[in-house]
DRENTOR-103610 format. One line per field, with one value per residue (C-alpha): residue number from 1; residue in three letters; x, y, z. Coordinates in nm, 3 decimals, padded with zeros to 5 digits. Layout:
i	c(NUM|...) $
aa	c(ALA|...) $
u	c(X|...) $
v	c(Y|...) $
w	c(Z|...) $
This chain:
i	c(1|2|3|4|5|6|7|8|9|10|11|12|13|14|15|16|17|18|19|20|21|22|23|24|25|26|27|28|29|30|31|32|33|34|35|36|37|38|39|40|41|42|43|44|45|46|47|48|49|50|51|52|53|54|55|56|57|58|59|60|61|62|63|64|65|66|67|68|69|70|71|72|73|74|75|76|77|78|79|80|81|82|83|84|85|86|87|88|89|90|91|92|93|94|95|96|97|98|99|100|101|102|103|104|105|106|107|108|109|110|111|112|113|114|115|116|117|118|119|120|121|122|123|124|125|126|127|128|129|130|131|132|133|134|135|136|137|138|139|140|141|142|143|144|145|146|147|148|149|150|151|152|153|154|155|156|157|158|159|160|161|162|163|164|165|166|167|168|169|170|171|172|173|174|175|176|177|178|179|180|181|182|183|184|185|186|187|188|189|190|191|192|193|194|195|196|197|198|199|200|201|202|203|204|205|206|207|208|209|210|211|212|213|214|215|216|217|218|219|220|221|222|223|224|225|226|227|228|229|230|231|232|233|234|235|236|237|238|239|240|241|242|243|244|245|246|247|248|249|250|251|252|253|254|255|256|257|258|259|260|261|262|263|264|265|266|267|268|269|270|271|272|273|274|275|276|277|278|279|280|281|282|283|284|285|286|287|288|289|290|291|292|293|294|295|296|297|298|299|300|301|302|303|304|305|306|307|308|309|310|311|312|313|314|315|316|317|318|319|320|321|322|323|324|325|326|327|328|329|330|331|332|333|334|335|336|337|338|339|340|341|342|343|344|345|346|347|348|349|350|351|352|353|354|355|356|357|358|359|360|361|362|363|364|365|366|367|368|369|370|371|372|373|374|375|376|377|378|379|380|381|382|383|384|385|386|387|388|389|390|391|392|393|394|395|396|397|398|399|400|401|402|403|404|405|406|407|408|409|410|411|412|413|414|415|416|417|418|419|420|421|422|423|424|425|426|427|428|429|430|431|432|433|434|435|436|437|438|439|440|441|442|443|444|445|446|447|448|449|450|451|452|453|454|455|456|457|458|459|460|461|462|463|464|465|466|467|468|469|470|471|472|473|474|475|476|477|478|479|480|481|482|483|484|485|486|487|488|489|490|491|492|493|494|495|496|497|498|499|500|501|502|503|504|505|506|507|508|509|510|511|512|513|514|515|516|517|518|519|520|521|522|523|524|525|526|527|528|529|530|531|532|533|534|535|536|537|538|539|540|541|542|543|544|545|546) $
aa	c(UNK|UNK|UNK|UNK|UNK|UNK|UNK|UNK|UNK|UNK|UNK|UNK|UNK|UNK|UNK|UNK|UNK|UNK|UNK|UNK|UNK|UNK|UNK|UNK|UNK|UNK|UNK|UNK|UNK|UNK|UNK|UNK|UNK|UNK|UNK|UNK|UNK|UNK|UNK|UNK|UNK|UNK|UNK|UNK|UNK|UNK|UNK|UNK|UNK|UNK|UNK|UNK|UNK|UNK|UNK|UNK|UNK|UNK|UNK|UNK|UNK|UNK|UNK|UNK|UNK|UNK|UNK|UNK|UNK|UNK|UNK|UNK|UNK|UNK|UNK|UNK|UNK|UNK|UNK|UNK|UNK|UNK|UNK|UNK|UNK|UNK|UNK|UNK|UNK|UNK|UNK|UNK|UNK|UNK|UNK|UNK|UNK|UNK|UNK|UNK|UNK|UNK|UNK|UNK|UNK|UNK|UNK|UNK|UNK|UNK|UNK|UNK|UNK|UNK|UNK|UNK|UNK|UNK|UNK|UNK|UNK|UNK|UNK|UNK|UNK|UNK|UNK|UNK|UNK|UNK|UNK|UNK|UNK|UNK|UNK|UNK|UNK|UNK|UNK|UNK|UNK|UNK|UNK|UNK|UNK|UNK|UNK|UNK|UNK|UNK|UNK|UNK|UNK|UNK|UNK|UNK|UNK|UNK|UNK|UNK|UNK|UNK|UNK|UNK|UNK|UNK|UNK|UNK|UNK|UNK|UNK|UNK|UNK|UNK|UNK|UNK|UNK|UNK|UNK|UNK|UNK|UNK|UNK|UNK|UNK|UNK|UNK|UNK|UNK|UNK|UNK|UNK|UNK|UNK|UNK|UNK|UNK|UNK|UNK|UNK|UNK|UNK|UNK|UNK|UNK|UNK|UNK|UNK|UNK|UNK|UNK|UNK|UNK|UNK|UNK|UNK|UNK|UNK|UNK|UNK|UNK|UNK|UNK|UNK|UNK|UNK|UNK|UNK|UNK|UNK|UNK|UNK|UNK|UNK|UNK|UNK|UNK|UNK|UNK|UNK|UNK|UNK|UNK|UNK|UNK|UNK|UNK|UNK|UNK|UNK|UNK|UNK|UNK|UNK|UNK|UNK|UNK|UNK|UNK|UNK|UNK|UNK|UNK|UNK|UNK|UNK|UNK|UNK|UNK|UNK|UNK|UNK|UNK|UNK|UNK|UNK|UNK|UNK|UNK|UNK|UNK|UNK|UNK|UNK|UNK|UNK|UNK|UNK|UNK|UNK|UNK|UNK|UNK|UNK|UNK|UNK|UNK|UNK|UNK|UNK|UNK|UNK|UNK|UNK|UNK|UNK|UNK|UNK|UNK|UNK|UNK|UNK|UNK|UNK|UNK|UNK|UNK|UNK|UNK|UNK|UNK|UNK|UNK|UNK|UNK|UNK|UNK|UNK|UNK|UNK|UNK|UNK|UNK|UNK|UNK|UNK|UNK|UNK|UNK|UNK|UNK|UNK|UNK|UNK|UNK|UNK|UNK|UNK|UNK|UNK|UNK|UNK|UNK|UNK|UNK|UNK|UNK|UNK|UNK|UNK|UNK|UNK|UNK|UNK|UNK|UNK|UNK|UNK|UNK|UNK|UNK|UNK|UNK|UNK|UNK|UNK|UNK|UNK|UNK|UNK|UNK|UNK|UNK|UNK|UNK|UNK|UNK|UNK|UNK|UNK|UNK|UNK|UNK|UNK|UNK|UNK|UNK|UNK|UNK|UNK|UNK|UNK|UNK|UNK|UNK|UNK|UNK|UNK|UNK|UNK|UNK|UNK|UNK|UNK|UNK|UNK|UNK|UNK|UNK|UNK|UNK|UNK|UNK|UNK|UNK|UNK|UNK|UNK|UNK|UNK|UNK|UNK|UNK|UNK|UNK|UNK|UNK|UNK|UNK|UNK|UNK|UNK|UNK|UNK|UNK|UNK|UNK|UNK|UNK|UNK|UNK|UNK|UNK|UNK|UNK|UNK|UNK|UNK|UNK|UNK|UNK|UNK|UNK|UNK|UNK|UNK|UNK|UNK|UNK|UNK|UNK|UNK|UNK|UNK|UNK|UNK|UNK|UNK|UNK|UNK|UNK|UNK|UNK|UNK|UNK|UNK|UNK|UNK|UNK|UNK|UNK|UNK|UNK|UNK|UNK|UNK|UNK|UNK|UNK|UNK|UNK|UNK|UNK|UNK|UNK|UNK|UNK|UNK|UNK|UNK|UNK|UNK|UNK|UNK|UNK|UNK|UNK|UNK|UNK|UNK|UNK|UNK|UNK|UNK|UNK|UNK|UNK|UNK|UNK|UNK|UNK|UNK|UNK|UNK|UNK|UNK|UNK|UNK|UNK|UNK|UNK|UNK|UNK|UNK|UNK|UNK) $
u	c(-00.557|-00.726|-00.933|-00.631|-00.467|-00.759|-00.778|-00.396|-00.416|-00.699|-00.552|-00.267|-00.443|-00.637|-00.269|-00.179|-00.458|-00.436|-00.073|-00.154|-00.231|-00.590|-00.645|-00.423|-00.394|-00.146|00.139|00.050|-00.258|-00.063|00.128|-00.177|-00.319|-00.002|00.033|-00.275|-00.235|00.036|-00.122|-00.395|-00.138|00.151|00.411|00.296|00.462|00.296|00.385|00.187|00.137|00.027|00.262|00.672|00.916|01.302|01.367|01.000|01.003|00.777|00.624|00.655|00.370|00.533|00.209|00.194|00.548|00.357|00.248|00.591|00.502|00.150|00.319|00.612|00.438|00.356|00.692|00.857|00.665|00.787|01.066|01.182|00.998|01.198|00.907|00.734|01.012|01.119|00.811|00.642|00.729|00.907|00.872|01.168|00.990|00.736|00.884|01.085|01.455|01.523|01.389|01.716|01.907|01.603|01.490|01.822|01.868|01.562|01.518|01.809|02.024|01.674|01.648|01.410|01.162|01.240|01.012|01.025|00.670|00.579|00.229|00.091|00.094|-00.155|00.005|00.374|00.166|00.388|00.573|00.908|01.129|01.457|01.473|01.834|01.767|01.524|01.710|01.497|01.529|01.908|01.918|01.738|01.924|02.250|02.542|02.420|02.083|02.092|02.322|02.028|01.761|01.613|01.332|01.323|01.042|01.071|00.721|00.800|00.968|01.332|01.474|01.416|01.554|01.833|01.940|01.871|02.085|02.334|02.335|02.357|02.685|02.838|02.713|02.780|03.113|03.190|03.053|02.737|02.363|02.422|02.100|01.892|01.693|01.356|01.375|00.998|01.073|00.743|00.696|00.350|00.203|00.225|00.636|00.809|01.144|01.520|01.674|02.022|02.306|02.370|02.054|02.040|02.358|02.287|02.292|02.120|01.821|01.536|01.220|01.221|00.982|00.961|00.672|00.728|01.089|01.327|01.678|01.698|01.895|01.809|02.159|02.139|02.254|01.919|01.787|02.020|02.053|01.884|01.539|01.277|00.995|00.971|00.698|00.742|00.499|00.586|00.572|00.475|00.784|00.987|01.005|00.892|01.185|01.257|01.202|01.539|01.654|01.335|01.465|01.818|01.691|01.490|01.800|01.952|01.710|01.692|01.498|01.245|00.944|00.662|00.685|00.465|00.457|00.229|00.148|00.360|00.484|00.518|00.774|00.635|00.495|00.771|00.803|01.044|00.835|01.150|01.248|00.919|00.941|01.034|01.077|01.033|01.261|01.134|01.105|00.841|00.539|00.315|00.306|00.091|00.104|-00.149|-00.140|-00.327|-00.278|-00.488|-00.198|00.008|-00.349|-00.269|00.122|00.043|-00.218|00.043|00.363|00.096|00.011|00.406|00.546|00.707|00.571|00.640|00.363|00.303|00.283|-00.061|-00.101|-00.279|-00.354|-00.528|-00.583|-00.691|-00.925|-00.816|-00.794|-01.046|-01.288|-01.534|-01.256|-01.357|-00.992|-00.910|-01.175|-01.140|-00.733|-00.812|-01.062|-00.840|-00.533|-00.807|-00.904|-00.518|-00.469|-00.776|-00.611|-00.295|-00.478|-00.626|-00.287|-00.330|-00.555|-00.288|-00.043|-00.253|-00.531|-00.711|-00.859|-01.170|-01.323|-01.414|-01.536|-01.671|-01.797|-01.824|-01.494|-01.309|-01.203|-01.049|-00.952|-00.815|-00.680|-00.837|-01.185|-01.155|-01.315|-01.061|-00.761|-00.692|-00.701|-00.734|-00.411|-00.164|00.089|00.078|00.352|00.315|00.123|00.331|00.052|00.063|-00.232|-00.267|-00.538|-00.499|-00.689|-00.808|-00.947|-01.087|-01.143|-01.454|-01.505|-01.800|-01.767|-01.982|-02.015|-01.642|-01.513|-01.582|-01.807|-01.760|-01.357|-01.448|-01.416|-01.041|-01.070|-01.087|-01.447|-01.468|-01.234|-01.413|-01.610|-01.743|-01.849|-01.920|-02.135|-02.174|-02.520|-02.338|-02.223|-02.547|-02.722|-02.461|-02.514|-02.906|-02.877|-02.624|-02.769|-02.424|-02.535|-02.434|-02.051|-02.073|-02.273|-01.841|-01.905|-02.021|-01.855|-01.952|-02.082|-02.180|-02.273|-02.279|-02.469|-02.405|-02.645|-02.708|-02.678|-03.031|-03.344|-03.292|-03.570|-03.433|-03.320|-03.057|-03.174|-03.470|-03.284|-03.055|-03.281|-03.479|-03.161|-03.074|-03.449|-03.449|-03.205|-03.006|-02.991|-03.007|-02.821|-02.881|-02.651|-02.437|-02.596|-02.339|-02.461|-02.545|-02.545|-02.727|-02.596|-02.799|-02.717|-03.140|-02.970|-03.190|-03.460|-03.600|-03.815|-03.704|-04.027|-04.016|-03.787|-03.985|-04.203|-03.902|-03.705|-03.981|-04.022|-03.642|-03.586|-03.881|-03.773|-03.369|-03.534|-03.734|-03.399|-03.213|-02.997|-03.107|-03.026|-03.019|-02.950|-03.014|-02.845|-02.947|-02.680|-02.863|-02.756|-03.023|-03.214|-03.243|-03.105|-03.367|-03.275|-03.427|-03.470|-03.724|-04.055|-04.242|-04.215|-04.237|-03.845|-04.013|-03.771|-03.913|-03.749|-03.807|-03.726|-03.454) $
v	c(00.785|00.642|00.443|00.323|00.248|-00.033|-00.179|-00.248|-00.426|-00.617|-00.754|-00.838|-01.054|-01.219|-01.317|-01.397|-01.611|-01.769|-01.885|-02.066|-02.440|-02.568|-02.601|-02.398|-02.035|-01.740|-01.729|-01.377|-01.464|-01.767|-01.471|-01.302|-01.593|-01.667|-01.320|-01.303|-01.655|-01.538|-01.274|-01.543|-01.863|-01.746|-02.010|-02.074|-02.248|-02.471|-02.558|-02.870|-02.670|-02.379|-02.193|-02.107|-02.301|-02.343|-02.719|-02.807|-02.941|-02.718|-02.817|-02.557|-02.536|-02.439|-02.204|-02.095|-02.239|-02.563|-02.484|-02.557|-02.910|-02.889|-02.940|-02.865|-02.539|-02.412|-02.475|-02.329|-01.987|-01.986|-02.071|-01.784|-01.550|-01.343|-01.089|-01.388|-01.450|-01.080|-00.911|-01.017|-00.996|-01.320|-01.402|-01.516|-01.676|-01.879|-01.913|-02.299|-02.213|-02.462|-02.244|-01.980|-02.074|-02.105|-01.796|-01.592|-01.781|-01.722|-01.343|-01.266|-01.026|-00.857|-00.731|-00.937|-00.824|-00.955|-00.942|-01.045|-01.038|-01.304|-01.161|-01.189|-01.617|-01.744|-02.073|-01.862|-01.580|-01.326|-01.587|-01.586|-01.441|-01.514|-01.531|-01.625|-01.980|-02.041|-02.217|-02.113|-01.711|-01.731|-01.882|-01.565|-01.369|-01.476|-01.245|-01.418|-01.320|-00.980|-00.877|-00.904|-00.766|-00.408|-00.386|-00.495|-00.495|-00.598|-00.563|-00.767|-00.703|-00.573|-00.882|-00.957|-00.595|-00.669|-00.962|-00.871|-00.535|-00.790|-00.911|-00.602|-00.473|-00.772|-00.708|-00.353|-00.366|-00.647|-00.404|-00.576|-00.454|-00.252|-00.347|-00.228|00.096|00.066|00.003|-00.075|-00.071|-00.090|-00.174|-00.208|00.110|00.011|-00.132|00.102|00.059|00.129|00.084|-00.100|00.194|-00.102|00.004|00.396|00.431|00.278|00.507|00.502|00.413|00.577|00.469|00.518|00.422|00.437|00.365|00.331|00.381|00.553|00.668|00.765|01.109|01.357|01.322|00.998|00.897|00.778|01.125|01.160|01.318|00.948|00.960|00.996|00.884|00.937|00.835|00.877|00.784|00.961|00.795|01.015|00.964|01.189|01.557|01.823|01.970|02.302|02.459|02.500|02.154|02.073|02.329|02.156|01.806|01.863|02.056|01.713|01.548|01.786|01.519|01.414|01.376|01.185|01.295|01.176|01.286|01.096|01.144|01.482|01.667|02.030|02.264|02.479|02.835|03.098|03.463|03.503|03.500|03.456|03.157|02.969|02.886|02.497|02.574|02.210|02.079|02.226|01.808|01.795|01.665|01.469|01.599|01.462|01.636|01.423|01.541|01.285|01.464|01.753|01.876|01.968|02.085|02.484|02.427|02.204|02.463|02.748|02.484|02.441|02.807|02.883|02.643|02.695|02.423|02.401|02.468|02.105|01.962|01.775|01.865|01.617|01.781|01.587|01.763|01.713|01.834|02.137|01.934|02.208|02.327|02.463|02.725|03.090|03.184|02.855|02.841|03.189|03.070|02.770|02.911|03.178|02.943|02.748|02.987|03.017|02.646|02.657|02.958|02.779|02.466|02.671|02.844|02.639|02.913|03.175|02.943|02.713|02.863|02.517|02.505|02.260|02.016|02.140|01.907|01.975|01.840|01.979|01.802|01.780|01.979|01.864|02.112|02.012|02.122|01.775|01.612|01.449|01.109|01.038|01.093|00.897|01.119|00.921|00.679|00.963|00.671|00.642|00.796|01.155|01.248|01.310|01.514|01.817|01.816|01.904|01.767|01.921|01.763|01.899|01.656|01.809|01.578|01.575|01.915|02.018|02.386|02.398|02.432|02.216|02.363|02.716|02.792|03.170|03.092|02.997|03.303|03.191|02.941|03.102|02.978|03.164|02.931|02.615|02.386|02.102|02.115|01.818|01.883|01.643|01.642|01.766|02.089|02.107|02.080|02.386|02.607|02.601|02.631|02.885|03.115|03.125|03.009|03.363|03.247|03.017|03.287|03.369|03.046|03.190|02.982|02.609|02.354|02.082|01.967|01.683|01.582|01.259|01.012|00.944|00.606|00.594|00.804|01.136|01.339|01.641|01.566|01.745|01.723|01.875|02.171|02.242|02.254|02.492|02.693|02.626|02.788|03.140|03.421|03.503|03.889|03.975|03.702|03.329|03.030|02.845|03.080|02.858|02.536|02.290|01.926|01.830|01.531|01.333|00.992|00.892|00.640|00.591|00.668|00.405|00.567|00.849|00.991|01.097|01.393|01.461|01.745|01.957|01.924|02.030|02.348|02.378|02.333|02.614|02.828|02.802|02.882|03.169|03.327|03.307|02.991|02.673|02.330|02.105|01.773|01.603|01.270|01.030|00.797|00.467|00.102|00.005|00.383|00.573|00.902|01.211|01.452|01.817|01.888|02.115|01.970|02.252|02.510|02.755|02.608|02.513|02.245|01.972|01.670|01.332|00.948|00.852) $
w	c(-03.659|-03.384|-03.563|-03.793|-03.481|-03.357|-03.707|-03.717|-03.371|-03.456|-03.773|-03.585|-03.300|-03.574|-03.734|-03.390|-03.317|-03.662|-03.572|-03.284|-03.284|-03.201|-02.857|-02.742|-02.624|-02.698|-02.525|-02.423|-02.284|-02.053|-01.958|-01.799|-01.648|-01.486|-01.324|-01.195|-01.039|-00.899|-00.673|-00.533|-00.554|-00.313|-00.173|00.157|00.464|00.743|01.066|01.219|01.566|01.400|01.507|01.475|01.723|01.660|01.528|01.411|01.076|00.862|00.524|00.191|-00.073|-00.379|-00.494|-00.878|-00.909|-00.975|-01.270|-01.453|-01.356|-01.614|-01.935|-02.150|-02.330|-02.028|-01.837|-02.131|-02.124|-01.774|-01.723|-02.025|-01.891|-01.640|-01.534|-01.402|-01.164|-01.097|-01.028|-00.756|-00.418|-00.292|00.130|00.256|00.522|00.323|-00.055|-00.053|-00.090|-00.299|-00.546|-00.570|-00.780|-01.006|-00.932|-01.002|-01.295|-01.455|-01.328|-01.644|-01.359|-01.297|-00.993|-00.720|-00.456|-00.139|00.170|00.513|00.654|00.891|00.968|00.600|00.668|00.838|00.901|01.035|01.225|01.413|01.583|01.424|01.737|01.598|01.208|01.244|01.394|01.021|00.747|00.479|00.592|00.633|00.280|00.121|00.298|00.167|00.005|-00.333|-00.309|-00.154|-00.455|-00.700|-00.469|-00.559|-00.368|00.022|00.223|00.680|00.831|01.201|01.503|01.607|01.579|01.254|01.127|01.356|01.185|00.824|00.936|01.001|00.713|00.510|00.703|00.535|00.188|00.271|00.304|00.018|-00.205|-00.283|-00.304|-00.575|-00.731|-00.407|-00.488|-00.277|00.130|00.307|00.683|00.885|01.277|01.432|01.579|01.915|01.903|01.736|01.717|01.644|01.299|01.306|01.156|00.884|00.711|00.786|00.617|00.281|-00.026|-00.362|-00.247|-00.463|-00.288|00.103|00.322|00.702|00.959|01.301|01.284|01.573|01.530|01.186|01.144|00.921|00.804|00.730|00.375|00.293|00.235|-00.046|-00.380|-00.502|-00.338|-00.499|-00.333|00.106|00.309|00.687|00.988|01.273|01.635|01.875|02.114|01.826|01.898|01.637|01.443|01.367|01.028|01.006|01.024|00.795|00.539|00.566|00.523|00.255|00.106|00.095|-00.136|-00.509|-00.674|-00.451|-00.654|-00.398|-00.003|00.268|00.599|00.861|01.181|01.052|01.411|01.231|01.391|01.668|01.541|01.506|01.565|01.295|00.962|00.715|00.939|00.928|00.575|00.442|00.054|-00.129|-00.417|-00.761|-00.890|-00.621|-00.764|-00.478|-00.068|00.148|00.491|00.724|01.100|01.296|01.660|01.796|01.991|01.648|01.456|01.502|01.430|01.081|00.983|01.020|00.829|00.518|00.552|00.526|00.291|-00.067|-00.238|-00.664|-00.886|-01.064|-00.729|-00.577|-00.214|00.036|00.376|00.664|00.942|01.271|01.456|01.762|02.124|02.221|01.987|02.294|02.367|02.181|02.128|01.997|01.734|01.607|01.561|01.424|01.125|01.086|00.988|00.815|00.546|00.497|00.437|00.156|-00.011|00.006|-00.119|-00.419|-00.500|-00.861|-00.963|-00.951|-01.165|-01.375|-01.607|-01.655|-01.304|-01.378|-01.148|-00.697|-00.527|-00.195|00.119|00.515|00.614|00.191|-00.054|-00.362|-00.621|-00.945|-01.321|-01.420|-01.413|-01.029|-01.132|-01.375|-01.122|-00.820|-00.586|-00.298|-00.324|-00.294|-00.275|-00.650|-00.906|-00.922|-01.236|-01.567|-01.761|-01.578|-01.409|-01.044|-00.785|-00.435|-00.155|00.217|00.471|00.823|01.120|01.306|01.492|01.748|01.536|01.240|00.961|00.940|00.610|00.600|00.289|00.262|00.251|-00.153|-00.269|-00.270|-00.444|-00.831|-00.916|-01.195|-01.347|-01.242|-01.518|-01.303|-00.923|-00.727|-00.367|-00.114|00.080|00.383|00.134|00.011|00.430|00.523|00.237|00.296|00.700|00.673|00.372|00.155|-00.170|-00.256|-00.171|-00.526|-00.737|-00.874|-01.065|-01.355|-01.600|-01.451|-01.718|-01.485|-01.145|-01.013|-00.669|-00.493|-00.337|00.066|00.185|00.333|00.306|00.489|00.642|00.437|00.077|-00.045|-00.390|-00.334|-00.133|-00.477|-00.710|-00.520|-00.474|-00.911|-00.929|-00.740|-00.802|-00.496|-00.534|-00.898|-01.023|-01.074|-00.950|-01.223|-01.491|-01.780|-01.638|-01.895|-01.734|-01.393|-01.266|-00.997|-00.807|-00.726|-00.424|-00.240|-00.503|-00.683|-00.898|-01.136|-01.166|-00.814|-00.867|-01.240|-01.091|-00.927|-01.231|-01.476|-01.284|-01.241|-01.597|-01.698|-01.444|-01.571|-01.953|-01.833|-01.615|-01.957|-01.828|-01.958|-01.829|-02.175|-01.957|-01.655|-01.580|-01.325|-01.187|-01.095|-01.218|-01.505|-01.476|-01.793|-01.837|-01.768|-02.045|-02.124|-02.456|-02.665|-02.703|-02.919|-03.126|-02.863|-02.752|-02.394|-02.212|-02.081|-01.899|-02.096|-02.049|-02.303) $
């Protein structure tokens, strides 16, 4: 079907192609060369002193708009193309205002991204004290235009969300905005500042986001019924709440499906078990929890420890490091909670049979139901995933106690479900040092491993340490006895040959112990693949160049 599939959409380009006059591309390939001049051909805005002052005359470049001006054809796939005009963001500081009643006109009633970010021009800087005094910001921000915005992003200074708060009361209570469904509000880390009632008070919105905001109540009709998405970075003047206003606000939003908590200030520790619980909406899908404060490390441990979070959902946890890791009492406390957080992290085994990929390192875990290279895993900012699949993720900070993540905590962690395992050189360093390559010997059913590469030469290789560890039993039994496929990135080897000698005892040795390696890949730009396969009729394995 597949292959029925790529014939029929080949015959139709070809029919496509065949249509269009000499010369002269498809319209849907203009379409793609127009959107991706769009993201390196913005409008942009200069001021001849370089910089913003009330009454200077400015100059507007009209960026890909320009290219209406090329030729008919081209204007014409433009100008009728409203995805062109709705999709990307437009700055109300820097896009020429002439342009809007072009632009609502040719959006079709399709909602409009609207930003106001003074620091992403060059020419306009952060200089823009009072966007109220600017002709072309007060245009954008007109009842006309706001009632066809969707998506509005402030990244500046009070002022600015002042005034654009302003002018929200008035759509607010005309009735308008009923097109906006995703709010960006984002002050500097070092300004953080208070967030006019006039935008707290909106409903419907579906995507929230809020960095470096103050006076937002958790009863605020933002956190709605509505919201899907939340991501919050926490200033460090706000106070911790209790877990039982966290269990209420949450309570307010159902059908939250992403939620992001940085800088996360987790309730202080409670006596009461039953009341240090935060049970998470059932839609839940994505929570990333990243605690970037040694004074809260202890208290997030014990929140993740203690939360009720759905079984589809990815988990993200960062945590920080304890203020005093020297301290006996602390550290014993602190890898206590931390064996609790990687059971909690590996609660997928308990609830999803197709546990398949681990990676690990000395400061990350990431556990999944999916192969790990094929998710992104690392831009938890995404849309949660639709397939099913779960990827949970644990990053330590840098600690003075070692090893950082605590190897003989794996037993928790279901290997005996696992297919694929992924160890860092760090992972590999602390297994060796610390003699726990027993702690993996549960992975009885893993298919493949994969070992990075080190971004310089290392006096110890931690290639060379695994395969010795792949060649010995440890006790009676041997390490990845299912493993098929050895995986190896030679950085910084340049030669493939150097490694030939382990791996020709390792793969003998693996025959002789009854648990054959039938591949080994190296990962190298332009190296060939090192493959075992039988080379006589006695069925003895030897590596070979293919």
């Amino acid at each position: 079907m597949e292959l029925t599939g790529t014939v029929t959409i080949r015959e139709r380009l070809y029919a496509r192609n065949a249509q269009t006059p000499i010369g002269r591309l498809p319209i849907e390939v203009l379409l793609q060369i127009f959107e991706i001049t769009q993201a390196h051909w913005d409008p942009t805005r200069i001021y001849p002193s370089k910089m913003f002052i009330p009454g200077t005359h400015s100059v507007f470049s009209s960026g890909w708009v320009c290219l209406i001006h090329v030729c008919s054809f081209w204007r014409a796939i433009i100008v009728n193309s409203p995805s062109l005009w709705a999709s990307p963001p437009i700055s109300a500081a820097s896009f020429p205002s002439r342009y809007i009643p072009d632009v609502l006109h040719r959006c079709r009633r399709r909602s409009i991204h609207l930003q106001l970010v003074p620091s992403q021009d060059p020419n306009l800087g952060a200089d823009m004290e009072d966007p109220a005094l600017d002709a072309n910001v007060r245009a954008w921000f007109s009842a006309k235009v706001l009632d066809q915005v969707g998506h509005l992003t402030l990244t500046a200074n009070a002022k600015i969300v002042d005034f654009v708060g302003s002018r929200i009361a008035k759509e607010t209570v005309s009735g308008g905005l009923c097109h906006l469904h995703t709010l960006h509000v984002v002050f500097p880390d070092d300004d953080p500042c208070l967030i006019p009632k006039s935008l707290w008070g909106l409903e419907n919105i579906r995507d929230l986001k809020l960095e470096g905001c103050l006076g937002v109540p958790l009863s605020s009709s933002l956190f709605s019924k509505n919201l899907e998405r939340l991501s919050i970075t926490f200033v460090e003047e706000q106070q911790p709440y209790s877990y039982e206003s966290m269990q209420r606000w949450i309570l307010l939003m159902p059908n939250l499906e992403t939620l992001e908590l940085y800088n996360f200030h987790p309730p202080a520790r409670s006596e009461n078990s039953e009341a240090a619980i935060v049970t998470f909406p059932l839609s839940l899908r994505r929570l990333t929890l990243d605690i970037y404060s040694s004074r809260f490390t202890l208290d997030g441990m014990e929140f993740v420890k203690s939360s009720d979070v759905p079984p589809l959902c990815s988990l993200s946890i960062g945590i920080a490091a304890p203020f005093s890791p020297s301290r006996s009492d602390m550290c014993t406390e602190y890898r206590d909670l931390l064996r609790d957080v990687i059971r909690r992290v590996s609660l997928i085994i308990d609830q999803d049979p197709k546990l398949y990929h681990l990676y690990l390192d000395d400061k990350e875990l990431i556990i999944s139901t999916t192969d790990i290279y094929e998710t992104d895993y690392d831009s938890f900012g995404g849309p949660p995933t639709r397939d099913g699949s779960v990827v949970n993720r644990l990053a330590l900070g840098y600690c003075l106690v070692r090893p950082h993540m605590p190897i003989d905590a794996l037993s928790c962690v279901g290997l005996g479900r696992l297919q694929r395992i992924t160890l860092s050189r760090q992972a590999i360093l602390s297994l060796e040092i610390d003699q726990q390559w027993s702690s993996l010997l549960l992975a009885k059913n893993v298919r493949r491993l994969d070992v990075p590469g080190a971004p310089h030469r290392m006096t110890h290789d931690h290639r060379a340490i695994l395969l010795n560890a792949l060649r010995v039993r440890h006790g009676s039994e041997a390490l990845f006895p299912s493993l098929k496929t050895l995986a190896i990135d030679l950085k910084p080897y340049h030669d493939p040959n150097e490694l030939k000698g382990l791996l020709d005892q390792l793969i003998c040795t693996r025959f002789a112990m009854s648990a054959p390696i039938e591949e080994v890949l190296f990962h190298a730009t332009g190296q060939p693949s090192l493959t075992a396969q039988p080379s006589n009729s006695h069925g003895r394995h030897e590596p070979r160049l293919v």
